[in-house]
VMD Tcl script that draws the C-alpha trace (Angstrom):
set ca {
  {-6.27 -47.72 23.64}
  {-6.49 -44.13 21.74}
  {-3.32 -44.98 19.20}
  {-4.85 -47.95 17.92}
  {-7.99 -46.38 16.56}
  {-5.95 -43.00 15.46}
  {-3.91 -44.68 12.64}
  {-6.58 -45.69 9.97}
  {-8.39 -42.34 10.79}
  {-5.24 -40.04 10.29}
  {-4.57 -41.90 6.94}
  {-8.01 -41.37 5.97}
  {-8.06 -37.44 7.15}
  {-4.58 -37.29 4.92}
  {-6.17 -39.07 2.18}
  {-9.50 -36.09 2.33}
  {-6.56 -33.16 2.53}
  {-4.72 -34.45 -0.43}
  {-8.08 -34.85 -2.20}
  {-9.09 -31.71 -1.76}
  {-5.84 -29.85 -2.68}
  {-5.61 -31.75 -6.07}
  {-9.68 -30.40 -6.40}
  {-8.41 -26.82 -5.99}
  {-5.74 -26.92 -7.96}
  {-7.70 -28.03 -10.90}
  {-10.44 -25.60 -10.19}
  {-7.83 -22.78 -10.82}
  {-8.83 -22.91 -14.25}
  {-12.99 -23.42 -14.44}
  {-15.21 -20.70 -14.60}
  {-19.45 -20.54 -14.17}
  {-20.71 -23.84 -13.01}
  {-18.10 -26.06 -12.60}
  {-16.25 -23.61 -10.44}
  {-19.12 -23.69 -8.51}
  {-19.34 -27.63 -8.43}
  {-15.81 -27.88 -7.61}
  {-16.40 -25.32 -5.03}
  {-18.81 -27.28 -3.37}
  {-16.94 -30.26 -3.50}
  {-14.11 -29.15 -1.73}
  {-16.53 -27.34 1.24}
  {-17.51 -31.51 1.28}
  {-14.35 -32.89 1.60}
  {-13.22 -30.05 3.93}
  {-16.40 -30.45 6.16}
  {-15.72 -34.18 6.70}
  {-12.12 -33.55 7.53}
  {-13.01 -31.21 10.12}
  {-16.11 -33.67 11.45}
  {-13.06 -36.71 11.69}
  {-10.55 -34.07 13.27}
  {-13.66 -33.78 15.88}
  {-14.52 -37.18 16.38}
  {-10.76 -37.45 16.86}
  {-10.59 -34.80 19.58}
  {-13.37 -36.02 21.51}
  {-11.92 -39.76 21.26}
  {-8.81 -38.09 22.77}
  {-10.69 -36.17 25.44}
  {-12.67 -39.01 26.70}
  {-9.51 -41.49 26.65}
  {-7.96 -38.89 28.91}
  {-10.57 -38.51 30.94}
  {-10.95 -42.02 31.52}
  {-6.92 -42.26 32.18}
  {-7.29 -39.37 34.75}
  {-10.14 -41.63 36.30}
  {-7.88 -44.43 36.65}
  {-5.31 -42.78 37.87}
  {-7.67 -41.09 40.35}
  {-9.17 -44.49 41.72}
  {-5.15 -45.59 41.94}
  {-4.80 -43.12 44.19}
  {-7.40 -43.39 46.24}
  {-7.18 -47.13 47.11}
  {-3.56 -46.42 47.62}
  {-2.89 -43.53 49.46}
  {0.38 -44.30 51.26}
  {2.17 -45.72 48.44}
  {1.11 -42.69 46.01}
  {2.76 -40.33 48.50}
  {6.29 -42.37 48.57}
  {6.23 -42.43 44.88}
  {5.72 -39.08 44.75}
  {8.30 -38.12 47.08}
  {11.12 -40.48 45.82}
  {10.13 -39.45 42.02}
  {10.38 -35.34 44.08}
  {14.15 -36.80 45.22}
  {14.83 -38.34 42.28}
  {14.49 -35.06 40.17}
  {16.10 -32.93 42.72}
  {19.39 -35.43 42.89}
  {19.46 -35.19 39.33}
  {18.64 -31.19 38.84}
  {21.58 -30.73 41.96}
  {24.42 -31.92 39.87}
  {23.95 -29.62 37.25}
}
mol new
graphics top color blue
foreach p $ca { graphics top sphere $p radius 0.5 }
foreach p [lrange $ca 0 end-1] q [lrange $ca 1 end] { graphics top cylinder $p $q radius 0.2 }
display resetview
């Protein structure tokens, strides 16, 4: 659901980053004006990696949410069975942790 949508938008926030590193490292160099311009630029490209790294989080947050909700609803309509799954999964780990 989440990892589908998270590809094209990391490659693009990658693309912005490089972007703005090759800006600053040519702005080493300008003075006056086009320091300025170049300064601005890269408070551009920086601000729109930082609004995709939020629309990112909150896509993350609300697919979580949304899991948690199903998982929730799971539980509900199966009470019984989420309380043997638990408990094997609680004997499972202990078996295994005992050997050591």
């Amino acid at each position: 659901m989440f990892g589908s949508n998270s590809k094209p938008l990391n490659s693009d926030v990658a693309t912005l980053v490089k972007d703005a590193q090759a800006l600053l490292q040519s702005a080493k160099s300008l003075t006056g004006e086009k320091a300025d311009e170049a300064r601005n630029q890269g408070m551009l490209l920086l601000d729109t990696v930082f609004l995709m790294a939020h629309d990112m989080q909150e896509s993350a947050v609300g697919a979580g949410k949304a899991m948690v909700s199903s998982a929730g609803d799971c539980v509900k309509d199966n009470p019984w069975r989420s309380v043997a799954l638990a408990a094997g999964t609680g004997l499972l780990v202990g078996v295994i942790l005992g050997r050591k």
